[in-house]
PDBQT receptor file of N, H, CA, C and O in Angstrom, charges set to zero:
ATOM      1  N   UNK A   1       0.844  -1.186   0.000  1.00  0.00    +0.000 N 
ATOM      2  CA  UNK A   1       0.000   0.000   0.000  1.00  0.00    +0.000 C 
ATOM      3  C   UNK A   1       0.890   1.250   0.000  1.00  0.00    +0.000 C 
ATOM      4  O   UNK A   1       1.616   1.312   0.992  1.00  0.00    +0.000 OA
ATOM      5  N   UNK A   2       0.983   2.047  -0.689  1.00  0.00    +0.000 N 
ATOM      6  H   UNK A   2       0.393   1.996  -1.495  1.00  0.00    +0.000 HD
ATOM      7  CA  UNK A   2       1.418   3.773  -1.010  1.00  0.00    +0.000 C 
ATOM      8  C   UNK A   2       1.345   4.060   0.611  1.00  0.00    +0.000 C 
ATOM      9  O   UNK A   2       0.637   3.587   1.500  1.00  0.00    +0.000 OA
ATOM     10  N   UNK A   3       2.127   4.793   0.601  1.00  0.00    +0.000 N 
ATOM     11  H   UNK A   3       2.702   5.176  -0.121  1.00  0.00    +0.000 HD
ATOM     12  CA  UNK A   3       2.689   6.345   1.741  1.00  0.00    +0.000 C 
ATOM     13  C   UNK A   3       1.846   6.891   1.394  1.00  0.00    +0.000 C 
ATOM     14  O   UNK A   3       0.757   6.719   1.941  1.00  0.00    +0.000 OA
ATOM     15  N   UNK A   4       2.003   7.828   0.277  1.00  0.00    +0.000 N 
ATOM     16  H   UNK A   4       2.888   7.968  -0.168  1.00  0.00    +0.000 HD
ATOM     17  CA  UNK A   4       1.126   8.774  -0.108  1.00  0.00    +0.000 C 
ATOM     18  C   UNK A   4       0.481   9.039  -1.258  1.00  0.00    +0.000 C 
ATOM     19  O   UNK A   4       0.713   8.259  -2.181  1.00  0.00    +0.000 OA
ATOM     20  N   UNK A   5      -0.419  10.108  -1.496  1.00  0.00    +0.000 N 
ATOM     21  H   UNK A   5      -0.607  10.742  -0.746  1.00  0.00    +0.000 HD
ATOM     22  CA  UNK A   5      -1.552  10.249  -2.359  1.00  0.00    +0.000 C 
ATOM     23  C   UNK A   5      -1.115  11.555  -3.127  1.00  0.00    +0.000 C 
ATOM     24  O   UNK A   5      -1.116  12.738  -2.788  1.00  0.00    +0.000 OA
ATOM     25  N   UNK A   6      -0.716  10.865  -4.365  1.00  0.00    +0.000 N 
ATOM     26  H   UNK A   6      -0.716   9.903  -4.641  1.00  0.00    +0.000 HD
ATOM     27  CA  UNK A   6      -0.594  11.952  -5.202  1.00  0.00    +0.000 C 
ATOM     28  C   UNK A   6      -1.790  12.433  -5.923  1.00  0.00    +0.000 C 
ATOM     29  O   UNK A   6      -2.465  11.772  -6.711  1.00  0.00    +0.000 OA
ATOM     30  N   UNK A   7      -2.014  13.911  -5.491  1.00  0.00    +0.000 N 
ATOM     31  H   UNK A   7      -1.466  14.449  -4.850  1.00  0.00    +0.000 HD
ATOM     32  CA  UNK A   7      -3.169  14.620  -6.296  1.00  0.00    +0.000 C 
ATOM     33  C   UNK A   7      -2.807  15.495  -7.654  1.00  0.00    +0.000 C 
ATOM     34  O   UNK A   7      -2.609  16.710  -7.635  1.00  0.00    +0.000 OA
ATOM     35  N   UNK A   8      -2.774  14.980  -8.385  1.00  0.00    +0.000 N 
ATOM     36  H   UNK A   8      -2.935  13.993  -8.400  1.00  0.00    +0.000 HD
ATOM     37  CA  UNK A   8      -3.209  16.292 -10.204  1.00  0.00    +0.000 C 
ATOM     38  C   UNK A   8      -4.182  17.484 -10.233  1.00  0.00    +0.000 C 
ATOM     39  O   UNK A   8      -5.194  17.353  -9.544  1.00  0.00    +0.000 OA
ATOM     40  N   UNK A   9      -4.091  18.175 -10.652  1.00  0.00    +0.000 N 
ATOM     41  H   UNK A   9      -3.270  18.282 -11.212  1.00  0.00    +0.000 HD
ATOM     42  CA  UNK A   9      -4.574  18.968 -10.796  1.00  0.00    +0.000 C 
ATOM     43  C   UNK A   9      -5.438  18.571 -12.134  1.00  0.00    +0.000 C 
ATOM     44  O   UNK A   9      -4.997  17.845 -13.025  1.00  0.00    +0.000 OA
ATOM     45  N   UNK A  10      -7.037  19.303 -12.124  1.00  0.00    +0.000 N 
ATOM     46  H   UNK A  10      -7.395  19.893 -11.401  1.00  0.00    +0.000 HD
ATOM     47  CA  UNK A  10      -7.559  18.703 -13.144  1.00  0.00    +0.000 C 
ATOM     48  C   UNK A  10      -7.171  18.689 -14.712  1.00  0.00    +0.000 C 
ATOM     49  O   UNK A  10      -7.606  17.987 -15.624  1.00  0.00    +0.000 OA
ATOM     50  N   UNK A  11      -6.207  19.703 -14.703  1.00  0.00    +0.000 N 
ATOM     51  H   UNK A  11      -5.854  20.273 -13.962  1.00  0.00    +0.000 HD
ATOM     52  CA  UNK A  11      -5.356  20.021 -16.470  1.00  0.00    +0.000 C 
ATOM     53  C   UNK A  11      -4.593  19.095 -16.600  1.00  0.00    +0.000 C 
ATOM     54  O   UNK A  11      -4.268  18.821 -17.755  1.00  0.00    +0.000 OA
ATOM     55  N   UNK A  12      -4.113  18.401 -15.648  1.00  0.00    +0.000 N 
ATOM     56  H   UNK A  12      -4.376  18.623 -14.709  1.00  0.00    +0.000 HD
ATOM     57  CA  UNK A  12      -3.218  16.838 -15.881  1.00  0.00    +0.000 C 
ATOM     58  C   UNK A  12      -4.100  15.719 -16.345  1.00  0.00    +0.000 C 
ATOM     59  O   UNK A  12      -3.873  14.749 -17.067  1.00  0.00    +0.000 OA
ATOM     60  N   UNK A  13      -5.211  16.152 -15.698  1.00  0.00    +0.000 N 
ATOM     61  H   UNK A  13      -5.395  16.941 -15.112  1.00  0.00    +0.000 HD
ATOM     62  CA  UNK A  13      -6.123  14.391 -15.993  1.00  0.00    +0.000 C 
ATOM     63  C   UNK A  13      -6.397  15.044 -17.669  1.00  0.00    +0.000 C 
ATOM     64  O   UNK A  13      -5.964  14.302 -18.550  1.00  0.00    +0.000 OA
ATOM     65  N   UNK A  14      -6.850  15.922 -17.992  1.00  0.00    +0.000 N 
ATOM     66  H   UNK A  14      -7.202  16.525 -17.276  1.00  0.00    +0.000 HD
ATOM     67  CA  UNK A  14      -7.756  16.244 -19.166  1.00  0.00    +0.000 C 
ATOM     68  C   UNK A  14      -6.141  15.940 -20.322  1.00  0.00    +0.000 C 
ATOM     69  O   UNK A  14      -6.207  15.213 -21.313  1.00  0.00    +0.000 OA
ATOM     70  N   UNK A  15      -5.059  16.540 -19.964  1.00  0.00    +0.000 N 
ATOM     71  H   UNK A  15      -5.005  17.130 -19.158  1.00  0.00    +0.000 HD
ATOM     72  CA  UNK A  15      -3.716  16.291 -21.057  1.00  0.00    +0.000 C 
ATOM     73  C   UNK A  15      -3.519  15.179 -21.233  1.00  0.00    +0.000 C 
ATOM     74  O   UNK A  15      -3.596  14.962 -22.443  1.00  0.00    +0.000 OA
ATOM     75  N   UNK A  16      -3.187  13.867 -20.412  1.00  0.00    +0.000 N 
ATOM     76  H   UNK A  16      -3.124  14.043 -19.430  1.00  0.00    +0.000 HD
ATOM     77  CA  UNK A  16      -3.037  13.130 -20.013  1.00  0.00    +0.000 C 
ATOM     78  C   UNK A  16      -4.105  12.033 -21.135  1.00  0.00    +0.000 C 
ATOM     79  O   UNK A  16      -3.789  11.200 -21.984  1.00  0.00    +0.000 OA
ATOM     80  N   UNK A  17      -5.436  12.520 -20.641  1.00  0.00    +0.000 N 
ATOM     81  H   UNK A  17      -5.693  13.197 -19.952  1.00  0.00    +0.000 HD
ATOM     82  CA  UNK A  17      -6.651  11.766 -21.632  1.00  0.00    +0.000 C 
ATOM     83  C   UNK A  17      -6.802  12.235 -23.180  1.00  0.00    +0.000 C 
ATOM     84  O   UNK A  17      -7.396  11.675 -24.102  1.00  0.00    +0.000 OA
ATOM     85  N   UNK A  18      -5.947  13.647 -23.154  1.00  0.00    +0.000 N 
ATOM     86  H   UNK A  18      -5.465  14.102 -22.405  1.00  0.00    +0.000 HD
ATOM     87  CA  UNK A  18      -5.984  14.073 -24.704  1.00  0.00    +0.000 C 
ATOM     88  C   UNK A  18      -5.020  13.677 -25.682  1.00  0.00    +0.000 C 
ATOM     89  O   UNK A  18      -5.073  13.838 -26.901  1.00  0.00    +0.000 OA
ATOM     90  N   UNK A  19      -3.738  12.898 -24.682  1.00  0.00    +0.000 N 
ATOM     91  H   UNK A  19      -3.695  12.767 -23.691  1.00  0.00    +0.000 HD
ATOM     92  CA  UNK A  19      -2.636  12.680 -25.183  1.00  0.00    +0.000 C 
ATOM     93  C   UNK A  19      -3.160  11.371 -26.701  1.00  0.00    +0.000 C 
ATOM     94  O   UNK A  19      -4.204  10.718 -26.686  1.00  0.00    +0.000 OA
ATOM     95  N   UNK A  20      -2.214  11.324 -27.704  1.00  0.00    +0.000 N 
ATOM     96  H   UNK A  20      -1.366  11.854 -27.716  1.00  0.00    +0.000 HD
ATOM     97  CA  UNK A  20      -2.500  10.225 -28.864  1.00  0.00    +0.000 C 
ATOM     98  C   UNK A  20      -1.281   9.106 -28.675  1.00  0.00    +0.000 C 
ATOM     99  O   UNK A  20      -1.290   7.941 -29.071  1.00  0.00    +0.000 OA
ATOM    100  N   UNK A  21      -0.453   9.659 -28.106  1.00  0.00    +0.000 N 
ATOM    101  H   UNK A  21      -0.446  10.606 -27.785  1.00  0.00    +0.000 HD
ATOM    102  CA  UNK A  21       0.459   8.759 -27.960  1.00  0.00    +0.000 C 
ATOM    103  C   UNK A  21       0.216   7.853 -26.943  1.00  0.00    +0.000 C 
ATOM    104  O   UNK A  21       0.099   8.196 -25.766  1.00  0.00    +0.000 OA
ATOM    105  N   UNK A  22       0.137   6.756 -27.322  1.00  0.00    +0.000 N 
ATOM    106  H   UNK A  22       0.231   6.478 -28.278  1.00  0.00    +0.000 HD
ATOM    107  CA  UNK A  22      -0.049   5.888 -26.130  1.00  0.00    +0.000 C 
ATOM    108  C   UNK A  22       0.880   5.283 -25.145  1.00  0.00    +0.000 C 
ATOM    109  O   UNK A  22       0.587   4.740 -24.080  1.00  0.00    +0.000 OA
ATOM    110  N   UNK A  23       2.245   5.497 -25.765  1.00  0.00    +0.000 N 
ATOM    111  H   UNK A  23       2.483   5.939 -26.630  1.00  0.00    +0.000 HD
ATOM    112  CA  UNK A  23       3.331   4.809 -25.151  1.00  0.00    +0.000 C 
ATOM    113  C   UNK A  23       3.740   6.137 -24.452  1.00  0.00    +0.000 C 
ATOM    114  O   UNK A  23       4.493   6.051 -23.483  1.00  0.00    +0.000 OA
ATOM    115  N   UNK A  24       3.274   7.453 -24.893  1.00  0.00    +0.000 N 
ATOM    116  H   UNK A  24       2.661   7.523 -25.681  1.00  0.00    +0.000 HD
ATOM    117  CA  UNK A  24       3.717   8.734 -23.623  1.00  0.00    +0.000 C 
ATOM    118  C   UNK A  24       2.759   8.670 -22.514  1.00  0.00    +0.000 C 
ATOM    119  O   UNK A  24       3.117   8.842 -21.348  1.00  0.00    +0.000 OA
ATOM    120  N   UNK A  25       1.573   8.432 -22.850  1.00  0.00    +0.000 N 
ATOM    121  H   UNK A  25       1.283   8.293 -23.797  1.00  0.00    +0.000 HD
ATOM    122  CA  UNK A  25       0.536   8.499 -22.114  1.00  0.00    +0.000 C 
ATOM    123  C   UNK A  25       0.822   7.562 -20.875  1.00  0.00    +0.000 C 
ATOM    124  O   UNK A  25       0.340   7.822 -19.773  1.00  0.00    +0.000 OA
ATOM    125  N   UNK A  26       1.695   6.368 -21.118  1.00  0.00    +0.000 N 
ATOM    126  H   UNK A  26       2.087   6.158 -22.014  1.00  0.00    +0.000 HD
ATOM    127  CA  UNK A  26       1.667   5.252 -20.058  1.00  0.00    +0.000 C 
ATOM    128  C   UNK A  26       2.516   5.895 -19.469  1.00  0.00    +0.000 C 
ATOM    129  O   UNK A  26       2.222   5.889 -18.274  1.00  0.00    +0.000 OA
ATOM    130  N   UNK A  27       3.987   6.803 -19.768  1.00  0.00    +0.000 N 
ATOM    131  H   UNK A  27       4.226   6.808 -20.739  1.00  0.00    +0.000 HD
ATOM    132  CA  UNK A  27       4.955   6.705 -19.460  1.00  0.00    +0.000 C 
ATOM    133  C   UNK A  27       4.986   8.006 -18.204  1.00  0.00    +0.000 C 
ATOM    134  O   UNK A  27       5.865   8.350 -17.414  1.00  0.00    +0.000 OA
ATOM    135  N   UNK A  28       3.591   8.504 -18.465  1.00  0.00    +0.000 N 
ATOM    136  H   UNK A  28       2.878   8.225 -19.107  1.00  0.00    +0.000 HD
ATOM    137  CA  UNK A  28       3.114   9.652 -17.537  1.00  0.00    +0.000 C 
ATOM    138  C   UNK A  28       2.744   9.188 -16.777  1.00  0.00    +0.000 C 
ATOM    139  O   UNK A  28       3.388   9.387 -15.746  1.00  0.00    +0.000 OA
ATOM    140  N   UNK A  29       1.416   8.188 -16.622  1.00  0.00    +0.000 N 
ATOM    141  H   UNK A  29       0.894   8.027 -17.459  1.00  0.00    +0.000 HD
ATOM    142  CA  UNK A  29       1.267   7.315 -15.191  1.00  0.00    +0.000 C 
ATOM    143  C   UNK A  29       2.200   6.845 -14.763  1.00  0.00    +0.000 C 
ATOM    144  O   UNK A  29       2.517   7.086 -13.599  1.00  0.00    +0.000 OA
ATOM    145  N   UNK A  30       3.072   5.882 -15.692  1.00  0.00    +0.000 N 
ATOM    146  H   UNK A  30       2.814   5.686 -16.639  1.00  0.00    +0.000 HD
ATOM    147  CA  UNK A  30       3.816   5.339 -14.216  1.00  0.00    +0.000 C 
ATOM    148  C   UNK A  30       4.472   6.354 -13.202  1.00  0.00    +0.000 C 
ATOM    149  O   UNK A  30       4.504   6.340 -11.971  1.00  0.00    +0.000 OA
ATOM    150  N   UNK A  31       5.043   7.345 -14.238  1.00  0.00    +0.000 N 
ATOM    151  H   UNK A  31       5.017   7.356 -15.238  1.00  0.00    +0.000 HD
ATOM    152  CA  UNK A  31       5.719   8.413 -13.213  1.00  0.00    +0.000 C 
ATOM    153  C   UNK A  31       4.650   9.016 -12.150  1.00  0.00    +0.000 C 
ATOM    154  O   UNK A  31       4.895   9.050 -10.944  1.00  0.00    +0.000 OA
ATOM    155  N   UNK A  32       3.717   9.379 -12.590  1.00  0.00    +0.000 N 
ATOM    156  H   UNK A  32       3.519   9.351 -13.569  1.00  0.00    +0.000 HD
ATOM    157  CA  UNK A  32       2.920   9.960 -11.638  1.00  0.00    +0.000 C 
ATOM    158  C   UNK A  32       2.696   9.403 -10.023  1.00  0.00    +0.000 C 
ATOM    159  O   UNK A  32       2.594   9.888  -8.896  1.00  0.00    +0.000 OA
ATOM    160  N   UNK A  33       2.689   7.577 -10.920  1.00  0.00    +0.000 N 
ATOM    161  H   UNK A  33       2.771   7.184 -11.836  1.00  0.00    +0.000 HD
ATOM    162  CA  UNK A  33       1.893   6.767  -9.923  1.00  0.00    +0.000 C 
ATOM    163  C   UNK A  33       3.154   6.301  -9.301  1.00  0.00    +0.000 C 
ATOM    164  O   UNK A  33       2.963   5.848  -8.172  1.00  0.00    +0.000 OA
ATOM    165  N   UNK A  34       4.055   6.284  -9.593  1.00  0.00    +0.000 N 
ATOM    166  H   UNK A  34       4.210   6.652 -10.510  1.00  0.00    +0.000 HD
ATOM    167  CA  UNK A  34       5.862   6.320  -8.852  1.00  0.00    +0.000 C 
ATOM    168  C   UNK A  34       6.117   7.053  -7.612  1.00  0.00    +0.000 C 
ATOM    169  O   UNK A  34       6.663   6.756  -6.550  1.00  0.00    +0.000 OA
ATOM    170  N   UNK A  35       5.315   8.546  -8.268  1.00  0.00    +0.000 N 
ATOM    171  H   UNK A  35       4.871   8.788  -9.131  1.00  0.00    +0.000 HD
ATOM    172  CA  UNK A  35       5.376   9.423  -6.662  1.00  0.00    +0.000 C 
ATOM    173  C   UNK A  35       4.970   9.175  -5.602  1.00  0.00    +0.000 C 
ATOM    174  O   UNK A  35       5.363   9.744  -4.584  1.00  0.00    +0.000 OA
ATOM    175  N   UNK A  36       3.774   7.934  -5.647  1.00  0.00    +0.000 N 
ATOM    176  H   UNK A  36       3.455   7.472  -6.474  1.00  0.00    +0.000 HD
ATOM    177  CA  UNK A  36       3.428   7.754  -4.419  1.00  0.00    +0.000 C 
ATOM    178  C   UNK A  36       4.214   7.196  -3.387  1.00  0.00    +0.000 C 
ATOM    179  O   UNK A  36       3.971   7.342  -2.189  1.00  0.00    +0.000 OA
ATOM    180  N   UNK A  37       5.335   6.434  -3.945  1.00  0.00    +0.000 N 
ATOM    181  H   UNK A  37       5.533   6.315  -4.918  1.00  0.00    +0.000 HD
ATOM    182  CA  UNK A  37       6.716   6.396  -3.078  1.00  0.00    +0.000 C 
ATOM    183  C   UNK A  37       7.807   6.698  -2.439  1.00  0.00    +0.000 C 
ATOM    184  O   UNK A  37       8.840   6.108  -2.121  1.00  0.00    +0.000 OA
ATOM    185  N   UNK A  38       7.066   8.442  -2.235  1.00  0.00    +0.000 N 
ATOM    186  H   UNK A  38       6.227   8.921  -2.493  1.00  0.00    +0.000 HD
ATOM    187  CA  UNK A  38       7.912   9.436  -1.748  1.00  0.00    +0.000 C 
ATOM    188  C   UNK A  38       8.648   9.261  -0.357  1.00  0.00    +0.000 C 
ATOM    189  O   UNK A  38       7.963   9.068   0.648  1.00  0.00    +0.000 OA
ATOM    190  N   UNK A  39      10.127   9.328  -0.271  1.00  0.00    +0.000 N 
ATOM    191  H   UNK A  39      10.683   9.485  -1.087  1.00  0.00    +0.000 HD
ATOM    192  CA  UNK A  39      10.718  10.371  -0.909  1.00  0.00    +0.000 C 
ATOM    193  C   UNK A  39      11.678   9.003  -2.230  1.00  0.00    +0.000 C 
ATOM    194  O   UNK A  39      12.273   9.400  -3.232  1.00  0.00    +0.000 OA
ATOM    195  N   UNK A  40      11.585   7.721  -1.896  1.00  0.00    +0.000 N 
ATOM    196  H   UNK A  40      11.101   7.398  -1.082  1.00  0.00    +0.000 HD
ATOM    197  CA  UNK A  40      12.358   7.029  -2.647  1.00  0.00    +0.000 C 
ATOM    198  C   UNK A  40      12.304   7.934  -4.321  1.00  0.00    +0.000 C 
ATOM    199  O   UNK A  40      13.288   8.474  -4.825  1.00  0.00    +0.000 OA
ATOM    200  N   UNK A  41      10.986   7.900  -4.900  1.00  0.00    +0.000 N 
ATOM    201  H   UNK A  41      10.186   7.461  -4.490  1.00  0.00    +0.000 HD
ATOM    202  CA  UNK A  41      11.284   7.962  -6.312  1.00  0.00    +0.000 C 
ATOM    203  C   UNK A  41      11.811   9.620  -6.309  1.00  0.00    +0.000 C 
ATOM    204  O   UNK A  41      12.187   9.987  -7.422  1.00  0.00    +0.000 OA
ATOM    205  N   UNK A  42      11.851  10.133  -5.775  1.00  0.00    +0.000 N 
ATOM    206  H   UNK A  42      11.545   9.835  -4.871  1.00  0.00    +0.000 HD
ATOM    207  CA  UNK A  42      12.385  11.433  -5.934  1.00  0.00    +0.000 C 
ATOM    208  C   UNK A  42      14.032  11.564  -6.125  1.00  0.00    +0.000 C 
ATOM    209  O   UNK A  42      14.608  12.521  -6.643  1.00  0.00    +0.000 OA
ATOM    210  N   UNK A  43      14.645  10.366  -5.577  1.00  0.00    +0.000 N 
ATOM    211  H   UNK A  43      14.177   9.589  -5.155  1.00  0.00    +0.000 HD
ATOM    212  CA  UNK A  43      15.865   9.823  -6.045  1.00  0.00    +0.000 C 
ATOM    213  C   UNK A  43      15.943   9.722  -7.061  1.00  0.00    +0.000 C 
ATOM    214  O   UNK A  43      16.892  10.223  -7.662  1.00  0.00    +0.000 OA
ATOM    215  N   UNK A  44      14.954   9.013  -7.698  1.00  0.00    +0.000 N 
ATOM    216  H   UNK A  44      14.183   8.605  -7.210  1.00  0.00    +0.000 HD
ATOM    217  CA  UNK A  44      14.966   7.929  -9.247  1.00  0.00    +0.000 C 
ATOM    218  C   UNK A  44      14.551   9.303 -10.055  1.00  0.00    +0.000 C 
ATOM    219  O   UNK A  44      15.196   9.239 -11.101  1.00  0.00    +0.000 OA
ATOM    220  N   UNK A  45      14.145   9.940 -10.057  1.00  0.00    +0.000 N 
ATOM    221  H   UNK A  45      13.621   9.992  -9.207  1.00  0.00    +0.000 HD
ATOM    222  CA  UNK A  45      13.666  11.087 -11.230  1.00  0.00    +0.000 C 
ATOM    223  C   UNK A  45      13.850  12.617 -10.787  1.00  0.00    +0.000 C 
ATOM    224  O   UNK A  45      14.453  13.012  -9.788  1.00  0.00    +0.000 OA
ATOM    225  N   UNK A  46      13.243  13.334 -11.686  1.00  0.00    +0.000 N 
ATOM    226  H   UNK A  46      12.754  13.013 -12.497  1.00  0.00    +0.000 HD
ATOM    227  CA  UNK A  46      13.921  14.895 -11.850  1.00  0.00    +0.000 C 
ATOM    228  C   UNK A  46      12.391  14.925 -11.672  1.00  0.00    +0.000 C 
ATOM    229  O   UNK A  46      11.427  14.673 -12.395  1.00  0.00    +0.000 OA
ATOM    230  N   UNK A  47      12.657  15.519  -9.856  1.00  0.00    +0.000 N 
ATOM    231  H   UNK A  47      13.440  15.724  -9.269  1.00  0.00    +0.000 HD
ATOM    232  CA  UNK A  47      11.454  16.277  -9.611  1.00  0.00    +0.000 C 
ATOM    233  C   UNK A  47      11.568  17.331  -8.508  1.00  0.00    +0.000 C 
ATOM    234  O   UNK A  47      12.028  16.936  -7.437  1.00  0.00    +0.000 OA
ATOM    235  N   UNK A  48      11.234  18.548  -8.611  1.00  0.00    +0.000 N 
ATOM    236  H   UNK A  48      10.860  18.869  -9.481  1.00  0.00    +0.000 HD
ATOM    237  CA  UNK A  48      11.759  19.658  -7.706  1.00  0.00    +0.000 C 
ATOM    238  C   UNK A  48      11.007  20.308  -7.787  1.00  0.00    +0.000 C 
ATOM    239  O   UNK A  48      10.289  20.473  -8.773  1.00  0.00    +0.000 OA
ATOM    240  N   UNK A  49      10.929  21.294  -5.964  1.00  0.00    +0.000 N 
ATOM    241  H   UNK A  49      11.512  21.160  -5.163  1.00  0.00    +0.000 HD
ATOM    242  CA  UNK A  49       9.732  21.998  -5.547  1.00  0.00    +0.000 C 
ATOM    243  C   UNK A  49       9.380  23.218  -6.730  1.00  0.00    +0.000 C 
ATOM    244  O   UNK A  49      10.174  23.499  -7.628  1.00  0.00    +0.000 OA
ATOM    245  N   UNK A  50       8.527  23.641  -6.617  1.00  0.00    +0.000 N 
ATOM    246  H   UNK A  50       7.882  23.413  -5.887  1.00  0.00    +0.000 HD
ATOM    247  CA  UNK A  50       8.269  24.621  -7.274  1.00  0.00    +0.000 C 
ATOM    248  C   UNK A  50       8.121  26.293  -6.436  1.00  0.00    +0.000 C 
ATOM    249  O   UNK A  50       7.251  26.736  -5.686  1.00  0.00    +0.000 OA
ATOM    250  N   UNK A  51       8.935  26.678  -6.781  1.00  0.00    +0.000 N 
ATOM    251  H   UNK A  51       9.642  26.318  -7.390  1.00  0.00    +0.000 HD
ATOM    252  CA  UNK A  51       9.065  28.058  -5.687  1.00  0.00    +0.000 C 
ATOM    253  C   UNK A  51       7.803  28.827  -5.691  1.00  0.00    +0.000 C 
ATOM    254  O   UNK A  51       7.083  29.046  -6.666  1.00  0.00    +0.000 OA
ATOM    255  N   UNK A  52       7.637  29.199  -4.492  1.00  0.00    +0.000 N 
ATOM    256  H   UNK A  52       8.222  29.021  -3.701  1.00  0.00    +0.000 HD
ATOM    257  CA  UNK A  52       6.266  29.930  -3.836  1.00  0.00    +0.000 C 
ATOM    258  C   UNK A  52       5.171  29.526  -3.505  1.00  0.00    +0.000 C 
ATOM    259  O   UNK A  52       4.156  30.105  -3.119  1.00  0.00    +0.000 OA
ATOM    260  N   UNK A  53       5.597  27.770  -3.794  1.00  0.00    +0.000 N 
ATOM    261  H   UNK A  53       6.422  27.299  -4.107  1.00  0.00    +0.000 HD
ATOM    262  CA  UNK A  53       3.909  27.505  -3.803  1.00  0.00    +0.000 C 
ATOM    263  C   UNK A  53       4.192  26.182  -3.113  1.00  0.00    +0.000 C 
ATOM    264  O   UNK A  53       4.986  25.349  -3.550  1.00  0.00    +0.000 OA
ATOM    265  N   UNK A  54       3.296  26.023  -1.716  1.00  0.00    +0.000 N 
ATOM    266  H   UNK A  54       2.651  26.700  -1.361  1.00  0.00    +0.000 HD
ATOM    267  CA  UNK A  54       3.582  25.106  -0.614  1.00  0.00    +0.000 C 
ATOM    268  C   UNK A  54       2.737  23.461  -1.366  1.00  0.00    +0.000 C 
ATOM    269  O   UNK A  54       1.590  23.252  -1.761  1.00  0.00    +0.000 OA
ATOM    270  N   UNK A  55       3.849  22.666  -1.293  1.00  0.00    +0.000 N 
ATOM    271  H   UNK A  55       4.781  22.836  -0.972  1.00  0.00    +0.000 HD
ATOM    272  CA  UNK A  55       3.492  21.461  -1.396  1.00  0.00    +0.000 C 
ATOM    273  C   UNK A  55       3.263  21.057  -2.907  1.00  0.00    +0.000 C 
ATOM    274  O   UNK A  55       2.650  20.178  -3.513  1.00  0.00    +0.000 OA
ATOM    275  N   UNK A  56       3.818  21.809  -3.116  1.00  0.00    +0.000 N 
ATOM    276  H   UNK A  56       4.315  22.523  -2.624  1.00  0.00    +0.000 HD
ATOM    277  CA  UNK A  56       3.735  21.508  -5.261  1.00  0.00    +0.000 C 
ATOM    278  C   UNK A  56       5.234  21.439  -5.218  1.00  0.00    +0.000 C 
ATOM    279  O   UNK A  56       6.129  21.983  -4.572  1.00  0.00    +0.000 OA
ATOM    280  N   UNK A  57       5.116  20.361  -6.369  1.00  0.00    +0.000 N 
ATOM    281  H   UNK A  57       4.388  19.919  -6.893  1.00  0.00    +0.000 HD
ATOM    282  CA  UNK A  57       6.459  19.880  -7.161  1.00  0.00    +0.000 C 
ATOM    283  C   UNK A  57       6.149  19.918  -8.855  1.00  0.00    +0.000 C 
ATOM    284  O   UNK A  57       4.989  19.790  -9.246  1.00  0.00    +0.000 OA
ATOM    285  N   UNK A  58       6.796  20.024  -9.409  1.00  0.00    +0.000 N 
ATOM    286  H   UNK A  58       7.739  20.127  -9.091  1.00  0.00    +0.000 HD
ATOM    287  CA  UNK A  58       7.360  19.296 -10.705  1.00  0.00    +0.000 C 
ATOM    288  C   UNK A  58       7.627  18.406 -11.201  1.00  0.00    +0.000 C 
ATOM    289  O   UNK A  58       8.016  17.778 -10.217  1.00  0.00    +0.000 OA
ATOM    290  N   UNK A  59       7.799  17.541 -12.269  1.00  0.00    +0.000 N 
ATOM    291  H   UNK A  59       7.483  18.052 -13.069  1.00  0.00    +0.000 HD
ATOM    292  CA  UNK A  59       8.625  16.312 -12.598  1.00  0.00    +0.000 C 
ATOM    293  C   UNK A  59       8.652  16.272 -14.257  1.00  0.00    +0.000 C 
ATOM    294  O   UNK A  59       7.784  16.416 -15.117  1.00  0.00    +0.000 OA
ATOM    295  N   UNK A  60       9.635  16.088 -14.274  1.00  0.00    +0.000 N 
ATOM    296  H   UNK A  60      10.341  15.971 -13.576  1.00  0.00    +0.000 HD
ATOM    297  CA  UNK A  60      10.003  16.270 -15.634  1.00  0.00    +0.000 C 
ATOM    298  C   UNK A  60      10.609  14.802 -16.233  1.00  0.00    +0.000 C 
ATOM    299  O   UNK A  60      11.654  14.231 -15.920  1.00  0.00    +0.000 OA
ATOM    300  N   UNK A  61       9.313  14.304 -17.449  1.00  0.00    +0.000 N 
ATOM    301  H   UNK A  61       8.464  14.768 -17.703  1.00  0.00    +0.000 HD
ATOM    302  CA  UNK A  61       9.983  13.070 -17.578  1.00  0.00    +0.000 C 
ATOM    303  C   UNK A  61      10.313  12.681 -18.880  1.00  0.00    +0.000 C 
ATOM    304  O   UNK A  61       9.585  12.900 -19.847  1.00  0.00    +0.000 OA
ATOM    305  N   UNK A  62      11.627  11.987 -18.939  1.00  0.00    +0.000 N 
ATOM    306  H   UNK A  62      12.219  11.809 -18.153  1.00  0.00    +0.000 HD
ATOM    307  CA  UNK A  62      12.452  12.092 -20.308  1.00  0.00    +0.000 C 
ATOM    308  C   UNK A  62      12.486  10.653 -20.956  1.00  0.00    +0.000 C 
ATOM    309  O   UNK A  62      11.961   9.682 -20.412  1.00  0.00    +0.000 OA
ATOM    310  N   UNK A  63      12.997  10.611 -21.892  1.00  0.00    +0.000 N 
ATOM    311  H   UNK A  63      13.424  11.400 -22.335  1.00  0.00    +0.000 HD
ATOM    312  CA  UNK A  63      13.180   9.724 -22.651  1.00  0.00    +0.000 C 
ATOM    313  C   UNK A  63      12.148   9.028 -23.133  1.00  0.00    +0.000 C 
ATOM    314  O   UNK A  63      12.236   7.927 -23.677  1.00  0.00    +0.000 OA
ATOM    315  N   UNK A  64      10.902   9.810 -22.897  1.00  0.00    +0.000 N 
ATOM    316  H   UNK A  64      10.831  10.704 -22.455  1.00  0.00    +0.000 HD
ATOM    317  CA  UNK A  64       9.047   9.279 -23.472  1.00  0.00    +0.000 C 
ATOM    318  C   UNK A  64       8.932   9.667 -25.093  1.00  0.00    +0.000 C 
ATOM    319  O   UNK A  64       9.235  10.799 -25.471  1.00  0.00    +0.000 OA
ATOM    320  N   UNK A  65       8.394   8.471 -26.173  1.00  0.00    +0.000 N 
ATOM    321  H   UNK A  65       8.148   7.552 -25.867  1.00  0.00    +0.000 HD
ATOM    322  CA  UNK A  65       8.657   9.493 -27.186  1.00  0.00    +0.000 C 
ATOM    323  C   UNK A  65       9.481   8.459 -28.201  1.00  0.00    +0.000 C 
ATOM    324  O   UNK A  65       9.938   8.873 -29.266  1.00  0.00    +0.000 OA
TER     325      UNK A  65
């Protein structure tokens, strides 16, 4: 069972469902659904706070594509 509960914002779910690529589209969940293993996957990937704004991060994921 997950630590924690990663929440999206609703412009993630709607990109995410608009995406055509299907092999990016997966490659966004897993990352997403990765975070819930915080702080481990924060090791494994490029993800950093976002200044000014409490409890938001970033993640930037490569090699999708």
């Amino acid at each position: 069972m997950p630590k924690y509960k990663v929440i999206a914002h609703r412009s993630v779910h709607k990109f995410i469902s608009d995406l055509k690529d299907e092999k990016l589209k997966n490659t966004i969940k897993d990352a997403i659904t990765n975070l819930e293993n915080y702080p481990l996957s924060l090791r494994e990937m490029d993800v950093q706070k976002i200044k000014g704004l409490e409890k938001t991060f970033r993640i930037r994921i490569r090699g999708a594509g």
